[in-house]
Each structure stands twice: as structure tokens, then as C-alpha cells.
C-alpha positions in Angstrom: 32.1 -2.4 -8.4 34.9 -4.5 -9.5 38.4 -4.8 -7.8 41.6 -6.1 -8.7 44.8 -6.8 -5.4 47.7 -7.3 -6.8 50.1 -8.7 -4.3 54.3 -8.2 -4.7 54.5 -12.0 -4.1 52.4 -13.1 -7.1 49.4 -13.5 -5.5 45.8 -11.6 -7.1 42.9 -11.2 -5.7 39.7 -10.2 -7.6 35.9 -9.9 -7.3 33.0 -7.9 -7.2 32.5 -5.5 -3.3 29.3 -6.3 -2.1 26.8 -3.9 -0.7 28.0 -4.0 2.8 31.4 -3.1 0.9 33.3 -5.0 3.1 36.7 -6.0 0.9 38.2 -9.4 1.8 41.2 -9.6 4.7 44.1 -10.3 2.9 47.2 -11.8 5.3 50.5 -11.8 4.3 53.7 -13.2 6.3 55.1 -9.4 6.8 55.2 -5.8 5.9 54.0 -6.3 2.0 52.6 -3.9 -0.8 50.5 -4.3 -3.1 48.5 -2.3 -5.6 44.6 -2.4 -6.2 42.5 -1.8 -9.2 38.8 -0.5 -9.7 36.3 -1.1 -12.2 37.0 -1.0 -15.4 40.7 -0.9 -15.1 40.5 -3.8 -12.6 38.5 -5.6 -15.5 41.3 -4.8 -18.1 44.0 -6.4 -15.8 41.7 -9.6 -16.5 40.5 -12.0 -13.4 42.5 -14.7 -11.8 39.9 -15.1 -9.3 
């Protein structure tokens, strides 16, 4: 399945989970939100990967 992060700084991570669905660790400097996107409407937010 396809996933979209969407970081409140800017930043945008993207990609496919793999089978072990282990998402990526994603650091930030501090207490941060961000949003996240699945399939098909992580696919219409496009990829910055």
C-alpha cells in the first residue's frame, strides 16, 4: 500500500510499506505534527519521494 507523511515543516515522505510493514522513523527537532495519507489518496497528493 502506498503512503503519503506530510510534515508541518515542509518535509514529505512517500513510498510503498513493505511486507514486514515496518514504516520509516521519521525524526524531527521537537514535538511536530504531521498528517499521513493511504493509497489512493496518498497517490492523488502526487510523490515527492
Amino acid at each position: 500500500m502506498f503512503y503519503r507523511i506530510e510534515i508541518n515543516d515542509g518535509r514529505v515522505f512517500s513510498g510503498t510499506v513493505p511486507e514486514n510493514g515496518e514504516m520509516p522513523r521519521i525524526g524531527t527537532a521537537g514535538p511536530d505534527s504531521y498528517d499521513v495519507y493511504w493509497g489512493d489518496e496518498a497517490l492523488a497528493r502526487g510523490d515527492d519521494e
